[in-house]
Every structure is written in structure tokens, then in C-alpha cells.
C-alpha positions in Angstrom: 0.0 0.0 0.0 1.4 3.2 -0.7 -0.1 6.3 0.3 1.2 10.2 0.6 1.5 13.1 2.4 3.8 16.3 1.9 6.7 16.3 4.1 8.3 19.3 6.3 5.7 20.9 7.9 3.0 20.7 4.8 4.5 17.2 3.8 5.0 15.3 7.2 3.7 12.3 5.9 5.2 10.9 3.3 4.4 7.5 2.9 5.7 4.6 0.5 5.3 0.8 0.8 3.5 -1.0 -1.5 0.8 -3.3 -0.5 -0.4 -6.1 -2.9 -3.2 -8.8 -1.9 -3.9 -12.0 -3.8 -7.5 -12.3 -4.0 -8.7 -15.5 -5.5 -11.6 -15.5 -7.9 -14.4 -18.0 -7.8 -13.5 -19.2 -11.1 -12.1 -22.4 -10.7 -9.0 -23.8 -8.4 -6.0 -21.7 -10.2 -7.4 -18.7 -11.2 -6.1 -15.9 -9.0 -5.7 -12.2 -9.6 -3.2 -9.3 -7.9 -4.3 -5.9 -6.3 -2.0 -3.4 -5.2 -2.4 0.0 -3.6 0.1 1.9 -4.1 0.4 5.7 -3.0 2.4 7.0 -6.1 3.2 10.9 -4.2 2.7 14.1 -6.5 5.4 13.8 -9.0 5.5 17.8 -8.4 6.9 17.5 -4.9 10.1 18.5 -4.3 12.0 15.4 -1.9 15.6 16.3 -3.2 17.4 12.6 -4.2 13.6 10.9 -3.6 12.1 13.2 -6.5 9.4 11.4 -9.0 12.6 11.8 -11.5 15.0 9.8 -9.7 12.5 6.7 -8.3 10.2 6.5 -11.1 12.4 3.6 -12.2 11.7 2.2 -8.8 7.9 2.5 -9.6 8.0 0.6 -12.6 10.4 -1.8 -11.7 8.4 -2.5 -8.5 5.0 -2.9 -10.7 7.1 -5.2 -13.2 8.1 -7.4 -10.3 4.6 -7.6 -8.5 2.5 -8.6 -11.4 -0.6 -6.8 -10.2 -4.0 -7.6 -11.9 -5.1 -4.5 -11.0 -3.6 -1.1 -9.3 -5.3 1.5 -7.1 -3.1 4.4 -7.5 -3.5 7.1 -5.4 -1.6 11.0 -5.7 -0.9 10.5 -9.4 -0.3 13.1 -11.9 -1.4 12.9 -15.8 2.6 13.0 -16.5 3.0 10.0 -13.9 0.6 7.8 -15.6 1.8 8.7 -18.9 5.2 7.4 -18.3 3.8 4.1 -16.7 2.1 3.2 -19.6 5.0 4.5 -21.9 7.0 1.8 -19.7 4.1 -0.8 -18.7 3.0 -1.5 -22.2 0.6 -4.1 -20.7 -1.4 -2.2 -19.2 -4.0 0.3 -19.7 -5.8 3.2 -17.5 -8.6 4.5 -16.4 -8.2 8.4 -15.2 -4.8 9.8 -15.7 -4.3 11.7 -12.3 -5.7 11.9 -8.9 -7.0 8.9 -8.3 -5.5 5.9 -11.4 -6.3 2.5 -11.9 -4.3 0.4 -13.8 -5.2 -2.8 -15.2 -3.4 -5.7 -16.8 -4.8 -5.5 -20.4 -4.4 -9.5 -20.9 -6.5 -10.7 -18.0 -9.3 -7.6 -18.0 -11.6 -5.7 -20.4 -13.0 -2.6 -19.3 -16.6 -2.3 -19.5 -17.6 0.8 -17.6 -15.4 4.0 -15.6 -16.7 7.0 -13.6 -15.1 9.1 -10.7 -17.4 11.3 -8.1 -15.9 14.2 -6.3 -15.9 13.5 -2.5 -16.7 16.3 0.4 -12.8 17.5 1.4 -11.7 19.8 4.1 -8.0 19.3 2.8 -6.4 21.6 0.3 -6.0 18.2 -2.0 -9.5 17.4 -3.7 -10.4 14.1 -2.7 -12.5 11.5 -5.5 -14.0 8.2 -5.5 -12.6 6.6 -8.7 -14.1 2.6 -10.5 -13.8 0.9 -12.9 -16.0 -2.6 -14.3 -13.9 -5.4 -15.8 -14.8 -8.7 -17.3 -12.9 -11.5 -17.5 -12.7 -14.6 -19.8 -14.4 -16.5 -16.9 -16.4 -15.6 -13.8 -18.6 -12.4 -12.3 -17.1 -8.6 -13.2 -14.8 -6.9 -11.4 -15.8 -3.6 -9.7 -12.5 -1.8 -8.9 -13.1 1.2 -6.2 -10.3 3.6 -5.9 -10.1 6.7 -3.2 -8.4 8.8 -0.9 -9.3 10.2 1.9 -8.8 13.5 4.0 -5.3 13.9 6.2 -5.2 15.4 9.4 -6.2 15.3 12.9 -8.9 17.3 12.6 -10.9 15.8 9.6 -11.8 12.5 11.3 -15.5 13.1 11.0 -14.9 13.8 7.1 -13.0 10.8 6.8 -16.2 9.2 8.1 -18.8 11.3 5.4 -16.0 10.4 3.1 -16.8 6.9 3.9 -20.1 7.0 4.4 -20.7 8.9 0.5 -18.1 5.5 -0.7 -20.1 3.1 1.2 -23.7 4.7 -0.9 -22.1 5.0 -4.4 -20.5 1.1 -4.2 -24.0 0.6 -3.0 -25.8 1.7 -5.5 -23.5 0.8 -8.4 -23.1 -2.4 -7.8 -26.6 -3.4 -5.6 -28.3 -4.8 -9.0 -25.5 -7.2 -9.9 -25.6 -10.4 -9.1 -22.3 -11.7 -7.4 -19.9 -9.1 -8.4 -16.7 -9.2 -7.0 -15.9 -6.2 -5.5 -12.6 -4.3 -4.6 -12.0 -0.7 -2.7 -8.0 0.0 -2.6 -6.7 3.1 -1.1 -5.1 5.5 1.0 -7.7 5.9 3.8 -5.6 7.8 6.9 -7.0 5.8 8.9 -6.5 2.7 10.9 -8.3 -0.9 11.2 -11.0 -0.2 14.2 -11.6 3.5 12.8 -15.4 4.9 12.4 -14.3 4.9 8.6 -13.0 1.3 8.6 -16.5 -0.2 10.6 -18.4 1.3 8.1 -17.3 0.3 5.3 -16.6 -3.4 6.2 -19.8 -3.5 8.3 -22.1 -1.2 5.8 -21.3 -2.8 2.9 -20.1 -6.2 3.8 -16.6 -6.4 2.5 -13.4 -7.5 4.7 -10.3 -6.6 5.0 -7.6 -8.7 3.0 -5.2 -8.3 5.9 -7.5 -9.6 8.5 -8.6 -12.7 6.4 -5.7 -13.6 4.1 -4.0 -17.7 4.8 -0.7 -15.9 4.6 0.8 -12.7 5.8 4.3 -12.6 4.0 5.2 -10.4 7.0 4.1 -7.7 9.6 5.3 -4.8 8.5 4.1 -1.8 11.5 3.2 1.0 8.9 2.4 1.3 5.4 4.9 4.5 5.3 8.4 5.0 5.8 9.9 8.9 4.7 12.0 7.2 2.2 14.1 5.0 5.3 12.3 1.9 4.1 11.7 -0.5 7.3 14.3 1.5 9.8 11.8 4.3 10.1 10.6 2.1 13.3 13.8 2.4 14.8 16.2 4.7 12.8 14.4 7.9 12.6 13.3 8.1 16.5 13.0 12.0 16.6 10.6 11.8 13.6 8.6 9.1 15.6 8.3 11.7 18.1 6.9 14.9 15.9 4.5 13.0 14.4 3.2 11.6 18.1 3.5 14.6 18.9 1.4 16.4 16.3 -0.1 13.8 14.2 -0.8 10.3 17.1 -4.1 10.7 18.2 -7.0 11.1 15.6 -10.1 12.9 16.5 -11.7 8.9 16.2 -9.8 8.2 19.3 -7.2 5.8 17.7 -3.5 6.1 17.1 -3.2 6.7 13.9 0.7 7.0 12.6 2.8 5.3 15.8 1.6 2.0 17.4 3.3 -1.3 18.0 0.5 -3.1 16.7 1.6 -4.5 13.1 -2.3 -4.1 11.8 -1.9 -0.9 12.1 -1.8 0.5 8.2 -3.5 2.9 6.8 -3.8 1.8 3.5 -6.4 -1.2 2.6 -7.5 -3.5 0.7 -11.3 -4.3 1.5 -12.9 -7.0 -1.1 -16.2 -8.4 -1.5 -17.3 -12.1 -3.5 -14.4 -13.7 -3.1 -12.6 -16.3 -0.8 -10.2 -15.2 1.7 -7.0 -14.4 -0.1 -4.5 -16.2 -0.5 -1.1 -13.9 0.5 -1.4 -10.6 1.7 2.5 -8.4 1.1 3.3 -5.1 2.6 5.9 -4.7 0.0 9.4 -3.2 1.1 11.8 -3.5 -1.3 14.1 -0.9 -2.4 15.4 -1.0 -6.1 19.0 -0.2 -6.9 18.8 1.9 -3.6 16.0 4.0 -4.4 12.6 2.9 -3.0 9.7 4.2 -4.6 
């Protein structure tokens, strides 16, 4: 799961692990697909060596290596998307910035695509983004892709955030029989959250983390300010500015610093299939540079 803030004072959360589930389809007993989330961060901001221009590689490599079916991208400019594709030729997009979803081009056909503008306190507009795939074999697909406010004063618009998601999957997908349903993104918000009980409990869906066979390992946070898995250790004083200023949400939970390893604020909720099969908080560097 990868999700972004703007570091220094305005961008003090910068956040960038990957996370990919492997959700398997009731097809038959091989069938699988791959969803990632993966907060891309504005390819505007300026993070000296971490720039978009010197990890981009990263990006691609990292999408090259995972094999995703599909990808919730979240903080993605049009020129962003426009080099993935350039350097992804398998797959395809639906909305260039904001809010992108990528999709493996040999596995899915796109059917349908909309985005709705969601309620935002932030200076960053916030959007519901889906997409409808068919496959060869089985139900659609019905992609959900969002964002939601940062701060620790928008937790109740984190929560009509949520609640205006939970309606629109609602009412797109409530006539179709079986559909399997996915929401990726970058909610700022933990498991046990107002957000995250409504939308599992509203709607139905569960959490990959939660019900996955196999966590390939327990990763604390789904961001690291660009010191991979030593943030937890190696960065100590930054641990401390962002209890200070950023550890208790207005929902009562700790939101950035816990010692619990469930607590990430990326997800991956799904809906009409079994439990996955592997859930990965992906922490790899490439060549150095992590993406």
C-alpha cells in the first residue's frame, strides 16, 4: 500500500510501501488475480534525491516485479501515468491523475469507468474513482479507488467520506448479481476506525489483511519517509513529531505510531471472493532507491 502526504511541515507524511493482496476469484482452483495499492506521491513534490525523476524507475520496476491484476493508484499526476504506460505497455488506465487505476490488459476488459468528487476539508481534492472489468471466466470486477482527508482534525470527514463510498459502491453495484468487488486506497486511517467499521460492516466487505492464509510479514506502517523498514527504529525523533502532532486522531485511535503490526493505513477491502490467499506489505528498495 502506498499512500502520501507532503513532508516538512506541509508534507510530514510521506508514505511509500506498497501493498499487494492476492485475492482468489471463484473461477475455478488456479485462477487468481493481484491488487495493489500503491500511493504514487505528487510527482511535483520537491523530496531532493527521492524526487518522481529519480525513483520512477523504482515504480516501474516494482509494478514489473509484483505482477498486479489491478492497481489502485493514489496522488498520481497525468505525467505520472503517462510514463507508466510508456514503460508498462501491458497495461491500460482508467483516469490519468488523482485517483488511477491500472489494469493488466491481458486478463481484463474494461466495461464501464466513472469518478465522483468526494466532500474534502484538505487543500488536495479528494474522488471516488471505479472501474468494471470482465474477464474470460467468472462475475465482473468492480474496482473502487479513493483517498481520503489527512489530518487530525478531519476525522469526521473521513467518516462522510466513507459513508458517501459506502452509498455510491452501493448503488453501483446493488443490482449485480455476485460481483466481486474491490476498494483499494489510502484511507488515513487505521483498522478499528469509524471509517474502517463502516465500510466493512455497511457494505459487507473485509479486510484482506485480517482474512488472508498468509501474511508474507508484519510490517508496522504502510509509510516509511523514504528510510524503508528503519523508520521504526532509525528515525526516532521523527517518531516523536509525528506523536507529537499527528498520534491521536479525532476517532480516538493512534493513527501514525503503534506497536501493533495491523496498524496500516492503506487497505485493501474485497467483497465475493474467498479469503486471499497472501497478503504483502511490499518493502523493497530498487537499486537503492525505494519508490
Amino acid at each position: 500500500e502506498k499512500t502520501t502526504k507532503r513532508l516538512g511541515v506541509k508534507n510530514c507524511m510521506s508514505r511509500f510501501f506498497v501493498v499487494a493482496a492476492i485475492v482468489i476469484v471463484t473461477i475455478d482452483m488456479v485462477t487468481s488475480f493481484k491488487v495493489m495499492s500503491f500511493n504514487l506521491r505528487f510527482g511535483d513534490s520537491n523530496d531532493g534525491d527521492r524526487s518522481w525523476p529519480n525513483r520512477k524507475y523504482a515504480v516501474v520496476a516494482t509494478i514489473k516485479t509484483q505482477k498486479p491484476t489491478v492497481v489502485g493508484l493514489q496522488e498520481v499526476l497525468h505525467f505520472q501515468t503517462e510514463y507508466l504506460l510508456q514503460h508498462l505497455p501491458n497495461y491500460a488506465a482508467h483516469m490519468h491523475h488523482w485517483n488511477t487505476i491500472l489494469y493488466d490488459t491481458a486478463a481484463l476488459k474494461l466495461q464501464d469507468a466513472k469518478m465522483i468528487w468526494l466532500n474534502s476539508v484538505s487543500s488536495q481534492k479528494k474522488i471516488l474513482t471505479w472501474a468494471v472489468f470482465t474477464q474470460p471466466k467468472g462475475p465482473p470486477i468492480y474496482h473502487f479507488n479513493t483517498h481520503l482527508d489527512v489530518s487530525w482534525f478531519t476525522g469526521e470527514h473521513r467518516l462522510s467520506q466513507a459513508k458517501h463510498i459506502a452509498t455510491t459502491v452501493a448503488a453501483v453495484t446493488g443490482n449485480v448479481h455476485d460481483p466481486i468487488v474491490v476498494l483499494t486506497g489510502d484511507f488515513n486511517c487505521v483498522r478499528g476506525s469509524a471509517p474502517w467499521f463502516y465500510l466493512t460492516e455497511q457494505l459487507g466487505m473485509f479486510d484482506s489483511w485480517e482474512t488472508t492464509t498468509t501474511k508474507n510479514n508484519d510490517t508496522l506502517f504502510t509509510y516509511h519517509h523514504f528510510y524503508g523498514p528503519t523508520v521504526d527504529s532509525g528515525f526516532s525523533w521523527k517518531r516523536w513529531v509525528a506523536t507529537l502532532f499527528f498520534g491521536i486522531s479525532s476517532m480516538g485511535h493512534k493513527r501514525w505510531l503503534s506497536n501493533d503490526p495491523n496498524y496500516h493505513l492503506d487497505w485493501i477491502l474485497v467483497k465475493g471472493v474467498p479469503p486471499p490467499t497472501s497478503f504483502t506489505v511490499v518493502v523493497d528498495a530498487v537499486g537503492g532507491q525505494w519508490p
